[in-house]
Backbone bond lengths (Angstrom), bond angles and torsions (degrees), N, CA, C in turn:
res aa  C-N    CA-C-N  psi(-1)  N-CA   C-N-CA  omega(-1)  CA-C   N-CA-C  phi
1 X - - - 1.471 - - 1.525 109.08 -
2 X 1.093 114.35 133.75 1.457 120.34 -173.55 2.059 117.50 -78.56
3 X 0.714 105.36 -174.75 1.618 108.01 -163.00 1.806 87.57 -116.48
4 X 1.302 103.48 125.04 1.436 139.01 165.50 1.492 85.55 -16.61
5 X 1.094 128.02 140.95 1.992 125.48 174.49 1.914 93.74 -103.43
6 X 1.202 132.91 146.51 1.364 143.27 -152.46 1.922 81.58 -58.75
7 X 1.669 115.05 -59.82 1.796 86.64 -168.29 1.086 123.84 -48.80
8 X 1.099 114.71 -44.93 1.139 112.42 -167.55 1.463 120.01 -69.42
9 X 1.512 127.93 -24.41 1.537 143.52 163.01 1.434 93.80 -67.94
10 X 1.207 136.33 -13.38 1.903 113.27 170.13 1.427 91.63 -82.96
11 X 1.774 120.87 -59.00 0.596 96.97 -148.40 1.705 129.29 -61.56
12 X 1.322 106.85 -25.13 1.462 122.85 -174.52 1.803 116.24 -57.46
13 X 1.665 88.05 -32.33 1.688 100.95 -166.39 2.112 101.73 -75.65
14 X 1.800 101.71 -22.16 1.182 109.23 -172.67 0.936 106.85 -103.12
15 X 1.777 137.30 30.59 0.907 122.80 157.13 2.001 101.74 -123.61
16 X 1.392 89.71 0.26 1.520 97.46 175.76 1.409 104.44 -76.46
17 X 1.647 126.33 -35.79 1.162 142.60 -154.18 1.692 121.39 82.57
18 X 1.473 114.21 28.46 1.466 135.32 -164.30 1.344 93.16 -104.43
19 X 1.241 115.53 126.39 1.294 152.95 138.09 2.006 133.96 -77.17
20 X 1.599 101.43 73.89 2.011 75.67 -168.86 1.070 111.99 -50.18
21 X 1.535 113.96 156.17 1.782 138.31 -145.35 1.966 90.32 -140.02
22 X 1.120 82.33 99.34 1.995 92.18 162.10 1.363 98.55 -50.95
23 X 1.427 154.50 -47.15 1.225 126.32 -159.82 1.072 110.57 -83.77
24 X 1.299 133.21 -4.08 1.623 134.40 -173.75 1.856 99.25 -110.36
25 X 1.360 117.69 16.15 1.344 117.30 -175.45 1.466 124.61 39.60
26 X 1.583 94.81 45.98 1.857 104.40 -176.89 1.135 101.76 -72.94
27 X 1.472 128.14 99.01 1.604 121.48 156.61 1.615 111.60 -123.82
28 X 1.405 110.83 129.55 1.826 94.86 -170.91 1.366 111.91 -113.18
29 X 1.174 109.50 137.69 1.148 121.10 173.78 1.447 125.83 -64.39
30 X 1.541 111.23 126.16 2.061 104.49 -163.68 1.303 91.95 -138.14
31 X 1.309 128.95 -5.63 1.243 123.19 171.25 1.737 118.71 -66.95
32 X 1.058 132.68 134.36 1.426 128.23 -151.36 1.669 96.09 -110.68
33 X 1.177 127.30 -15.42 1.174 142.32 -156.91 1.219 115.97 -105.03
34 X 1.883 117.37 -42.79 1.208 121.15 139.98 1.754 118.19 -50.33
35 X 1.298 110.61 -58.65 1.374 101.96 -178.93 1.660 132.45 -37.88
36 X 1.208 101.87 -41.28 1.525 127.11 173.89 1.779 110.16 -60.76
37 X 1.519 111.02 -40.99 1.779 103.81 -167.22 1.447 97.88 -89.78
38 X 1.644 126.39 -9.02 1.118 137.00 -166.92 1.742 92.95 -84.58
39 X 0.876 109.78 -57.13 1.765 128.71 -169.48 1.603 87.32 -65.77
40 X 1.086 142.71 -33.17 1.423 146.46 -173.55 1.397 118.65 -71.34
41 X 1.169 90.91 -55.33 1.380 110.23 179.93 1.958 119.37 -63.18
42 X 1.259 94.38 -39.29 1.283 103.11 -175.83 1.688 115.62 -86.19
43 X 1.747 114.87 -4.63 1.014 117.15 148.94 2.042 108.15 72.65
44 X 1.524 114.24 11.37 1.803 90.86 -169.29 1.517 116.55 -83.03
45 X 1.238 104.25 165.65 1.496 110.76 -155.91 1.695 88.80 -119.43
46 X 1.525 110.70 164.54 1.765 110.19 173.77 1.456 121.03 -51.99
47 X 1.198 107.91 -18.60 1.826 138.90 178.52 1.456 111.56 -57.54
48 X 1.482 113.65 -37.96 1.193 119.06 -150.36 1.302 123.94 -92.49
49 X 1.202 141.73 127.91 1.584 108.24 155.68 1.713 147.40 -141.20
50 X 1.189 129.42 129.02 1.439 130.00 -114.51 1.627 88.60 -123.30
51 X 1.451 88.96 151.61 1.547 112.18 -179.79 1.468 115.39 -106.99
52 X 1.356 130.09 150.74 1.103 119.91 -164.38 1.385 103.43 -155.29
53 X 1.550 109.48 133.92 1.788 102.83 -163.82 1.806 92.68 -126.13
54 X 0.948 96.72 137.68 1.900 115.29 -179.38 1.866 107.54 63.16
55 X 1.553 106.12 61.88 1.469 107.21 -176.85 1.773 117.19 -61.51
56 X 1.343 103.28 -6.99 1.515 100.60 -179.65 1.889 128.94 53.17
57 X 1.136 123.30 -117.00 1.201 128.65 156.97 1.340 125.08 -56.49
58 X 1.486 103.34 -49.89 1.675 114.44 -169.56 1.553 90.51 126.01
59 X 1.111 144.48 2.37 1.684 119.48 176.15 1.258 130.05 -59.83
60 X 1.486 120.85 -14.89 1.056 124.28 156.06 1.511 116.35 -105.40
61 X 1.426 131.66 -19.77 1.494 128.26 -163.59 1.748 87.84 -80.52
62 X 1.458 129.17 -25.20 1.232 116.25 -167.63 1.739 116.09 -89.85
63 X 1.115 100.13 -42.96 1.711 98.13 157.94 1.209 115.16 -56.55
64 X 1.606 137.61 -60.10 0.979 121.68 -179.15 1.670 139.49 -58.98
65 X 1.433 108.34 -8.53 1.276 110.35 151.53 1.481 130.72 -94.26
66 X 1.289 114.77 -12.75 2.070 98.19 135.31 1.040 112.88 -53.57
67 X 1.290 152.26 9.48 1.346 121.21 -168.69 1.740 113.44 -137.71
68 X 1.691 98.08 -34.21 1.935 96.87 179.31 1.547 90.50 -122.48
69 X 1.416 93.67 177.81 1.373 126.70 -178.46 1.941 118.95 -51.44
70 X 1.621 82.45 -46.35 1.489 91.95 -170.24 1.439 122.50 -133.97
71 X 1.291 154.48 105.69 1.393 136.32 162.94 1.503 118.43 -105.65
72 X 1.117 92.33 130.79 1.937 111.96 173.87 1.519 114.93 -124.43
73 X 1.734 86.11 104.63 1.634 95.77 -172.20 1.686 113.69 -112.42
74 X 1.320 93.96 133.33 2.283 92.17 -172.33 1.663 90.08 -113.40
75 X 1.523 97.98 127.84 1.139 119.80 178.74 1.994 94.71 -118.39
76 X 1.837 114.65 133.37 1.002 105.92 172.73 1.836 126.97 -86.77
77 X 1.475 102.41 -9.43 1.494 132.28 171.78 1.409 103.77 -64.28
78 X 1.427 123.12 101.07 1.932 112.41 158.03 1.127 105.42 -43.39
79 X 0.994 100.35 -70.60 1.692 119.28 -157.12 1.476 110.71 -41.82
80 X 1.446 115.81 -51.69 1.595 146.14 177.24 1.892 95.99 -48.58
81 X 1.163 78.65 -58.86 1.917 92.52 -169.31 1.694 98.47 -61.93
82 X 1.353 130.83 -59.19 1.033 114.66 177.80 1.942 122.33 -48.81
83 X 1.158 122.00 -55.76 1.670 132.76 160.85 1.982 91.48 -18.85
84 X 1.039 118.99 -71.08 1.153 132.70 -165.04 1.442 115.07 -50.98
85 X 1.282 108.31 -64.06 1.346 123.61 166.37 1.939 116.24 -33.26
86 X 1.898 100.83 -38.19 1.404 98.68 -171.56 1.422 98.23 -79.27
87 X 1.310 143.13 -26.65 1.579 145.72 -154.59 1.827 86.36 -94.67
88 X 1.061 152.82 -39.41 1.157 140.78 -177.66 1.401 133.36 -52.50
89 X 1.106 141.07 90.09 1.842 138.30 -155.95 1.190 102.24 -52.69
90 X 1.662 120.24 141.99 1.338 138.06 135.11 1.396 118.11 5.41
91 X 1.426 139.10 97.75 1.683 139.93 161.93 1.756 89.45 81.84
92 X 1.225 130.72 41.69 1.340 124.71 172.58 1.849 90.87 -75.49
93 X 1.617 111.79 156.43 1.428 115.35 163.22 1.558 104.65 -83.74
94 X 1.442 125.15 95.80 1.684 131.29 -179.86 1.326 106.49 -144.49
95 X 1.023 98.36 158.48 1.407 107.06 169.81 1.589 109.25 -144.32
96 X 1.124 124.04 132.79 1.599 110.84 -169.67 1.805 109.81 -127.55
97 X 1.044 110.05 110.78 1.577 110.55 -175.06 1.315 120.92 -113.68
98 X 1.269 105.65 126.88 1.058 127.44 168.96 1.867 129.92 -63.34
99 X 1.257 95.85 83.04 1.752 100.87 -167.90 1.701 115.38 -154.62
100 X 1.597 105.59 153.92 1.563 97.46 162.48 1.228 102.97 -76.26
101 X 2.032 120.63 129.55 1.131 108.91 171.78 1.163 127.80 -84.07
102 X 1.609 125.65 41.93 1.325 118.54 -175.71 1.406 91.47 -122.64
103 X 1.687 134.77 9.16 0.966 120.26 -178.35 1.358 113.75 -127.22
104 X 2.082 125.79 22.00 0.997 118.56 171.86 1.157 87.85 -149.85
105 X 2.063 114.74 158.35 1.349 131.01 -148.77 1.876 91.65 -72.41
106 X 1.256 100.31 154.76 1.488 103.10 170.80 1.848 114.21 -81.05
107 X 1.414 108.52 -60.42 1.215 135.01 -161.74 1.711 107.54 -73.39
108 X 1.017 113.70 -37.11 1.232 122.97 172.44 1.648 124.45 -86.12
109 X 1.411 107.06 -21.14 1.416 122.48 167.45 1.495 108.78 -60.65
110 X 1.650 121.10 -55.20 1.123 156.60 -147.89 1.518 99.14 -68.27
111 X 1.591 99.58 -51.35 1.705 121.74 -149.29 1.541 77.88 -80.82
112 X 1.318 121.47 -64.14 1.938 119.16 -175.00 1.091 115.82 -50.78
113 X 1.465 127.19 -12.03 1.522 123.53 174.70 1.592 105.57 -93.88
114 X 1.182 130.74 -20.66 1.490 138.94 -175.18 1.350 104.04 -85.81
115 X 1.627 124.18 -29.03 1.529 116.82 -174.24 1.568 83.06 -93.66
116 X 1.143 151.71 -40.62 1.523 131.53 -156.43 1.398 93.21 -58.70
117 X 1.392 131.62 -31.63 1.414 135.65 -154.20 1.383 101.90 -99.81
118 X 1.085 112.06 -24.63 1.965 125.45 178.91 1.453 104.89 74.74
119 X 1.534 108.50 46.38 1.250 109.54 155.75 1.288 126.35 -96.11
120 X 1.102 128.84 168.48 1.709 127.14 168.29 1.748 87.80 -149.97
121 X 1.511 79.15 117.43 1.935 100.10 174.37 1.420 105.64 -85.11
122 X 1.492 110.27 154.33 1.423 103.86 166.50 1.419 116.72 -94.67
123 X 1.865 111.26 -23.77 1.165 107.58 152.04 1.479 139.32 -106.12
124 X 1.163 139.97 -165.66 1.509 134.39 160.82 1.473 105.76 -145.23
125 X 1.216 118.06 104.07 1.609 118.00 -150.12 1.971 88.08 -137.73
126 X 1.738 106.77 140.48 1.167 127.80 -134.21 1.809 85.69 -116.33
127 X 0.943 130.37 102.24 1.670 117.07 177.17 1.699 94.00 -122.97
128 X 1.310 107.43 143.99 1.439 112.98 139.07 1.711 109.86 170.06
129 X 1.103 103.42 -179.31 1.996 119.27 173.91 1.566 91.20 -92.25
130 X 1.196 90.38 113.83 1.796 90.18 -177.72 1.528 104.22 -104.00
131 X 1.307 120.10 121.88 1.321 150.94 145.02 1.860 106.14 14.21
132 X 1.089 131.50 92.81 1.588 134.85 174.97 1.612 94.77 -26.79
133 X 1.453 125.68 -51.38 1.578 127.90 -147.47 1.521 99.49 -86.59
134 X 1.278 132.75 -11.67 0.973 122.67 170.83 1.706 122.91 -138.30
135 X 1.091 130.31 28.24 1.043 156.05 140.55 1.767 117.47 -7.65
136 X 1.000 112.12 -73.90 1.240 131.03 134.27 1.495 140.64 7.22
137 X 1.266 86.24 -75.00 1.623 90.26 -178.99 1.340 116.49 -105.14
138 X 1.574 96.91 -25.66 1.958 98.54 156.16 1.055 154.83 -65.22
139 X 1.492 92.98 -17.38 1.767 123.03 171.66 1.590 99.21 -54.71
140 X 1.667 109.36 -62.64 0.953 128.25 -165.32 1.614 115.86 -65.47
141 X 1.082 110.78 -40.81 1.578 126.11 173.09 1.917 88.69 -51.73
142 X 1.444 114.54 -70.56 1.291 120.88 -167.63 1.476 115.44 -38.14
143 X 1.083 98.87 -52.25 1.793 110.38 -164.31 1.748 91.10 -69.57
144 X 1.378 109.11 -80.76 1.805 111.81 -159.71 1.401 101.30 -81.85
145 X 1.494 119.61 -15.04 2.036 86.99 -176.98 1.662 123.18 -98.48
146 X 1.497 93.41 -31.83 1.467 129.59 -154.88 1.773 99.00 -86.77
147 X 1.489 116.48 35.35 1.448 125.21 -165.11 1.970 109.63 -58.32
148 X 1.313 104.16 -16.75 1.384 102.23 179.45 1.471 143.81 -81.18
149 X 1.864 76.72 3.71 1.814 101.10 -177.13 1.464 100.54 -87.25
150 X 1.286 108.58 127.06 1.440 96.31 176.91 1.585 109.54 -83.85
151 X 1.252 138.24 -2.19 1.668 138.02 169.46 1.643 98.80 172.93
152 X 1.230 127.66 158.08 1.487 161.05 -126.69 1.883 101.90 -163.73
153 X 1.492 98.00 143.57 1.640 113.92 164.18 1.558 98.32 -152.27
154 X 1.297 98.43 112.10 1.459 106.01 -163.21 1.475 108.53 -123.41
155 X 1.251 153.22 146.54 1.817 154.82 160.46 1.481 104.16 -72.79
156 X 1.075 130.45 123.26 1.570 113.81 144.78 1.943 84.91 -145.64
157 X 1.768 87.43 -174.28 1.367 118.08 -166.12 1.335 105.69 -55.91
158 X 1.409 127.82 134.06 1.881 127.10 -162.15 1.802 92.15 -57.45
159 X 1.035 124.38 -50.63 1.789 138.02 -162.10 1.742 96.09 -63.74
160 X 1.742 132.89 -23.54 1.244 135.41 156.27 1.667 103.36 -47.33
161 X 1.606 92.89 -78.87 1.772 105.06 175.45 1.054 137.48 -28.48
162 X 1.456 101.15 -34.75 1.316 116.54 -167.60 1.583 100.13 -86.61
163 X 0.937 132.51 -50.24 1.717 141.03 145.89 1.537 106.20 -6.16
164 X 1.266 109.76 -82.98 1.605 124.74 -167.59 1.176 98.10 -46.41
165 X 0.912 132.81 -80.28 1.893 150.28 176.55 1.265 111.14 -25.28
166 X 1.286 134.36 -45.18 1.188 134.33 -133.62 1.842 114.67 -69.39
167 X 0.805 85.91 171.13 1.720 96.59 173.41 1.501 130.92 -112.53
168 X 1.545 128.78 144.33 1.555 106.94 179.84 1.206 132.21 -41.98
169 X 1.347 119.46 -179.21 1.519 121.40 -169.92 1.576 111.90 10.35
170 X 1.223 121.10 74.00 1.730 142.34 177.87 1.888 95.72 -135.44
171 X 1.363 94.73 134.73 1.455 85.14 168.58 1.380 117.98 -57.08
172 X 1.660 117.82 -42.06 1.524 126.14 173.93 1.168 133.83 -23.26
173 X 1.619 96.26 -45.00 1.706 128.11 -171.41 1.434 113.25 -67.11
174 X 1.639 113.98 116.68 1.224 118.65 -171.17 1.477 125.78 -160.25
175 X 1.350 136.32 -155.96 1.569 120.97 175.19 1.336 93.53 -80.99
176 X 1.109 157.85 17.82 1.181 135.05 171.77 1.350 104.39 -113.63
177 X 1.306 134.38 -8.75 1.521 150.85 167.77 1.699 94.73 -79.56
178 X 1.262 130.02 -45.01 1.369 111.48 178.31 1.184 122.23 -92.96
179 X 1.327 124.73 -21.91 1.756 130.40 142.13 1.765 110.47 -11.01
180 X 1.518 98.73 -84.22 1.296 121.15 -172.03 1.545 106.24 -45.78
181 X 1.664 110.63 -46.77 1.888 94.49 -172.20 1.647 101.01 -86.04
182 X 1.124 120.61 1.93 1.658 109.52 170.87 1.100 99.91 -61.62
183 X 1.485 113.63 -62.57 1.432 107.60 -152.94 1.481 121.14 -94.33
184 X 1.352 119.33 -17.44 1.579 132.60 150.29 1.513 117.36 -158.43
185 X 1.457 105.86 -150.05 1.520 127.95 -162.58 1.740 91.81 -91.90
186 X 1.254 113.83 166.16 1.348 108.06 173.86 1.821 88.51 -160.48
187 X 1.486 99.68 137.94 1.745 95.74 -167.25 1.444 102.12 -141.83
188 X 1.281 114.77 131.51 1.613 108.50 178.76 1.327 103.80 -69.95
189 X 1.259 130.36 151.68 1.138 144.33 154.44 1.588 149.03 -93.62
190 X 1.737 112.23 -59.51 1.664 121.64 121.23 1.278 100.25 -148.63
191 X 1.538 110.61 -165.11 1.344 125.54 174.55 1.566 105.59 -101.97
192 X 1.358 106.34 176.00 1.296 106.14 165.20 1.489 121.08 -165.62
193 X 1.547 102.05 150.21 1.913 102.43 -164.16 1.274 108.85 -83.45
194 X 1.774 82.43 142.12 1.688 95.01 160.79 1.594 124.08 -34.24
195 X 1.269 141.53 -26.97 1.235 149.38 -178.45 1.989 103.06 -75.77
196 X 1.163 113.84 -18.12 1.135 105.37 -161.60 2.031 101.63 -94.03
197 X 1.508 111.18 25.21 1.436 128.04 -158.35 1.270 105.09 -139.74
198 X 1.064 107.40 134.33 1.867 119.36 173.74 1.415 113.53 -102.83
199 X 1.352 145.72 87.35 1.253 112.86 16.26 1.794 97.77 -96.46
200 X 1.309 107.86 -179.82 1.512 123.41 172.30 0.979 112.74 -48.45
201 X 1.609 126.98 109.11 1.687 124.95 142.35 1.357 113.63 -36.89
202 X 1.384 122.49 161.78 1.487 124.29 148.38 1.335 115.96 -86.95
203 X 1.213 126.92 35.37 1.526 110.83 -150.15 1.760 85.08 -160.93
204 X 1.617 129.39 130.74 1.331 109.45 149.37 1.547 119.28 -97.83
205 X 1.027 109.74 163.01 1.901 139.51 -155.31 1.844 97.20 -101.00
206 X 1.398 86.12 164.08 1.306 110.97 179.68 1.611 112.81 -140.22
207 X 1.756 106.55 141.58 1.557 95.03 155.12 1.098 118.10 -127.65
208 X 1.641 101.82 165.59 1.770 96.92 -146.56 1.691 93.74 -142.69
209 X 1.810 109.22 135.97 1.277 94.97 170.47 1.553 118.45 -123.97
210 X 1.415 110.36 144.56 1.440 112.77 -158.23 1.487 106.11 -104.45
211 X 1.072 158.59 104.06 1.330 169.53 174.26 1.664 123.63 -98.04
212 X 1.600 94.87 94.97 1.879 99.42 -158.19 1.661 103.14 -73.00
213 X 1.461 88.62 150.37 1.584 92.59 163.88 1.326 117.77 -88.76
214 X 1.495 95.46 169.44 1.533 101.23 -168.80 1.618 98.57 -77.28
215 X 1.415 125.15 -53.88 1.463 136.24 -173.41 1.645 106.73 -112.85
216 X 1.299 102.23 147.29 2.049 92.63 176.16 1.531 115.33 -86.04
217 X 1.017 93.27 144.39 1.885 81.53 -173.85 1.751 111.73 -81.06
218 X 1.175 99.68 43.67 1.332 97.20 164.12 1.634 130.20 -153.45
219 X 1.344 128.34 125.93 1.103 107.51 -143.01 1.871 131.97 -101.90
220 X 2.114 102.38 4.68 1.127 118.38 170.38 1.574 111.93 -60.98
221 X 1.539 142.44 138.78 1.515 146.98 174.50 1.590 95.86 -47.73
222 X 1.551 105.09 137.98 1.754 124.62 -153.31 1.164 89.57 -75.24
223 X 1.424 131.67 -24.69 1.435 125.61 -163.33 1.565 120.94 -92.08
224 X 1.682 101.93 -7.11 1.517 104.57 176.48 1.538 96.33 -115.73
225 X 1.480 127.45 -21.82 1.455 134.97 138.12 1.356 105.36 4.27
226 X 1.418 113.71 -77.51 1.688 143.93 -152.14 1.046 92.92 -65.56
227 X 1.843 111.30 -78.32 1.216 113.12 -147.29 1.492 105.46 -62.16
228 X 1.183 136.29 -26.81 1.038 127.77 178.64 1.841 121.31 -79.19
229 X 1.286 105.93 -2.16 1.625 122.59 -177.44 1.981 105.55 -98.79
230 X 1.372 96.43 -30.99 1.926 114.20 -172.14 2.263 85.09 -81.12
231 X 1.246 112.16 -36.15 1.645 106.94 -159.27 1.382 84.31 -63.30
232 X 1.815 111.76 -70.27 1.492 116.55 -168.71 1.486 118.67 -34.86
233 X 1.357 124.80 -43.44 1.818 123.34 -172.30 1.701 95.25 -89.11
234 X 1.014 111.17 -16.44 1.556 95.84 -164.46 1.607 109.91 -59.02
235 X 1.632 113.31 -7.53 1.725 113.21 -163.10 1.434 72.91 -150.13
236 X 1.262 131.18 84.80 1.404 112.54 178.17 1.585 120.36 -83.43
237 X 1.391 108.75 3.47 1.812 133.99 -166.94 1.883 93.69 -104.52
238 X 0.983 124.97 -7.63 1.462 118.50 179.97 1.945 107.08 -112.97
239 X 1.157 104.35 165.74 1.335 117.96 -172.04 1.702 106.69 -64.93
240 X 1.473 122.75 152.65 1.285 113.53 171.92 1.413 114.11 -65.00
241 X 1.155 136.93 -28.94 1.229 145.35 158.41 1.381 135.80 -26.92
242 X 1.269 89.72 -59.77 1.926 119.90 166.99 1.364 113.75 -81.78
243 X 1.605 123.99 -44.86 1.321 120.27 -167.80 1.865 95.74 -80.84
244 X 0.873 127.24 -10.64 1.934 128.05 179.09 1.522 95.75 -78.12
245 X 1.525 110.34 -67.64 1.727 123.96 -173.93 1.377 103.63 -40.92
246 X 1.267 115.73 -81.79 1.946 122.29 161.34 2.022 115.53 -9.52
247 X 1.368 103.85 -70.42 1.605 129.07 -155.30 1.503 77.69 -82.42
248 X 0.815 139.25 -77.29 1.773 126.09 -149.57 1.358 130.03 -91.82
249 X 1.947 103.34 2.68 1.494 122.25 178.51 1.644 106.27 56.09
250 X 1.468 122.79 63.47 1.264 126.64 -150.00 1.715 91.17 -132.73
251 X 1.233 146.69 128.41 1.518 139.90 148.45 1.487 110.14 -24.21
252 X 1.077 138.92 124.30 1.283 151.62 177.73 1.941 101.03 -70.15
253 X 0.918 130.00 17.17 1.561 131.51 -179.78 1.985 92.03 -135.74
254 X 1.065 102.98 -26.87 1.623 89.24 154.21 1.099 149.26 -96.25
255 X 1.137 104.59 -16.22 1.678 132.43 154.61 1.752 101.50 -60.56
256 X 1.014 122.93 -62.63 1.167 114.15 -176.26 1.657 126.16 -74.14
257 X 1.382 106.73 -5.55 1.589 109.39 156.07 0.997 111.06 -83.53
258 X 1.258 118.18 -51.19 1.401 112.56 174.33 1.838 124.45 -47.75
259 X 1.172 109.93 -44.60 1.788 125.49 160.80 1.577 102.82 -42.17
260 X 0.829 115.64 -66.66 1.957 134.76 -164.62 1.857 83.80 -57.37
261 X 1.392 104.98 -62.72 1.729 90.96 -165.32 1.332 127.41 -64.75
262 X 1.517 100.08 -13.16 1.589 112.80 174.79 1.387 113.28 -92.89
263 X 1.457 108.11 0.30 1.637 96.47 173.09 1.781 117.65 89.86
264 X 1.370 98.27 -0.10 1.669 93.65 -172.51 1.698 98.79 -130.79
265 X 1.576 91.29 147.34 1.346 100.80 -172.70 1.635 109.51 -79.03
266 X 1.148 103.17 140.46 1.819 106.29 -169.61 1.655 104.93 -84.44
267 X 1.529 115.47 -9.89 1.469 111.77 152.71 1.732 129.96 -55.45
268 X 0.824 97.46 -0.99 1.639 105.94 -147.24 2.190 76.31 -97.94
269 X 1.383 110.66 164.80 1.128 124.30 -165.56 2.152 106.79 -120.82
270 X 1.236 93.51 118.12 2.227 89.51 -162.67 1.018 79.05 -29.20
271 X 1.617 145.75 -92.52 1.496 135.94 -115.26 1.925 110.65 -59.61
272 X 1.299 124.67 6.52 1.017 138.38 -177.07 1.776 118.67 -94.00
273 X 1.539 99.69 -23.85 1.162 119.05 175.85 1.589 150.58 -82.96
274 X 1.593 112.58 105.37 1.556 95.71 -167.71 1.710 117.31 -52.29
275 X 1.436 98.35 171.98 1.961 99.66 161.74 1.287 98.13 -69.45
276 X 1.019 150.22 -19.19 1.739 132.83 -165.01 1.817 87.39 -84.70
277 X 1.522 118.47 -69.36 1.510 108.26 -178.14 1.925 123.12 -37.39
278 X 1.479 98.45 -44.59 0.963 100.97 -175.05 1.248 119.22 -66.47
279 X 1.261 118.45 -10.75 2.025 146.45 -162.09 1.979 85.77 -82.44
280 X 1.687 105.30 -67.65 1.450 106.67 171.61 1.104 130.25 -33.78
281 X 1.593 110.43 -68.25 1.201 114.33 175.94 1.434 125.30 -34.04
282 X 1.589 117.45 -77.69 1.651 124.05 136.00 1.369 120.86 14.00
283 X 1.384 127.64 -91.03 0.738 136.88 145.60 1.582 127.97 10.77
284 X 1.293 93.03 -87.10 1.867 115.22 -175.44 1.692 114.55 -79.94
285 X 1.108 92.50 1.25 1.619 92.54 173.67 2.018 109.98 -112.19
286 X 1.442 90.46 141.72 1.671 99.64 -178.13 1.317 111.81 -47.10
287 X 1.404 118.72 111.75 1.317 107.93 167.69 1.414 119.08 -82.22
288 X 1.228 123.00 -13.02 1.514 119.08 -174.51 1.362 98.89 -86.37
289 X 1.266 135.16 -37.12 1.601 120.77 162.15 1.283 116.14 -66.22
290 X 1.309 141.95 -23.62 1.394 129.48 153.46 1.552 118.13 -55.79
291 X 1.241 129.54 -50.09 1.523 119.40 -179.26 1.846 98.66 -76.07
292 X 1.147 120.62 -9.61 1.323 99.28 163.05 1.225 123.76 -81.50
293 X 1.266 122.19 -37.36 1.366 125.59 164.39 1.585 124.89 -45.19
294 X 1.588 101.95 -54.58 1.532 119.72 162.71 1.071 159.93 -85.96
């Protein structure tokens, strides 16, 4: 099924009385071509069933139900959500909710809509054009909370992408670059133009596919992992040495034993640092004086 063509998405939105709203990151997707490598990429089978956050029109909620078992899409727009509701076929497997999706579980939402139906998926797979305004905190939800997805093909802003991906010493390179390889693979896929959006971003997009691991490849507890990955960027212009001592309220002569035992020079600046170093570091530093501190 093809994607609403822009007249016809005014016209529908203007008879809803919808206006897209920059703060809710209304941009819709009408490109049919993107829709298709997106739906490709993400691979779902009748087996499957996928969650979907800021469904917009339906350009993706409607392909993707040719294809899996189940879709459950939360739109925070009534109004939006109703439009949607009318483009959806007769006995489609959907479920369409009405919610901010940063304030109800994904995976467990998903899983309660598959038993009302008496399904049991083999997967639970995360697709969508995620929302400019919340970008952010969903990434993050995705990667560390949302552990039941087994992998994601998601849109956001190329300068997001470019984040996830990145490489050491890159300005890009950051806790959200080591987020992503804790918990899986993260792979560019393409970009895509502002033209391919109703109305125009200023900004072109990316899609990106996330493929979790089974175990993290690293073996210090994720939570002193962090804090010791959030100390390093938090001053990213100061030495790893100084920016740990600073960030973790740590003696600066223990930080640097701890540096020495991990093998890395405390001259060296975090953004320079793999997750495996940073795994060391971790590691060799007191954790019981860190949760005392914190």
């Amino acid at each position: 099924m093809d994607p609403v063509r822009p007249s016809q998405l005014r016209e529908l939105l203007a008879r809803a009385g919808i206006r897209p709203q920059r703060r809710l990151g209304q941009n819709f997707l009408i490109d049919g071509n993107v829709r298709d490598r997106i739906i490709a990429a993400a691979r779902p089978s009748p087996e499957d069933a996928v969650f979907e956050v800021g469904p917009g029109a339906g350009a993706l909620t409607l392909a993707l139900l040719e294809r899996c078992g189940l879709v459950v899409a939360v739109e925070k727009d009534r109004r939006l959500l109703a439009v949607l509701a009318g483009l959806v076929p007769p006995q489609a497997p959907v479920e369409l909710i009405e919610a901010d999706a940063l304030t109800i579980p994904w995976a467990a939402t998903l899983l309660e809509a598959a038993g009302r139906r008496g399904l049991q998926p083999e997967r639970l797979l995360f697709v969508a054009n995620l929302p400019y305004s919340i970008t952010g905190p969903a990434l993050v939800r995705l990667l560390a909370g949302e552990r039941q997805f087994s992998g994601a093909v998601i849109m956001v802003q190329k300068e997001v992408g470019d984040r996830l991906t990145a490489s050491p010493a890159t300005k890009d390179y950051g806790s959200l670059t080591l987020l992503a390889q804790y918990h899986g693979h993260v792979e560019k896929l393409f970009t895509v133009a502002p033209g391919s959006f109703w109305p125009r971003p200023a900004v072109v997009s990316m899609v990106l596919r996330f493929t979790r691991r089974a175990d993290p490849p690293a073996t210090a507890p994720e939570q002193v992992l962090f804090t010791v990955i959030r100390a390093a960027f938090a001053q990213r212009r100061k030495t790893l040495r100084n920016a740990l001592a600073a960030g973790l309220g740590l003696p600066a002569d223990t930080v640097a034993a701890a540096l020495a035992a991990a093998g890395v020079d405390g001259s060296r600046r975090g953004e320079t640092l793999t997750l495996a170093e940073f795994d060391r570091v971790a590691q060799s530093l007191p954790v019981e004086d860190m949760h005392r501190e914190g």
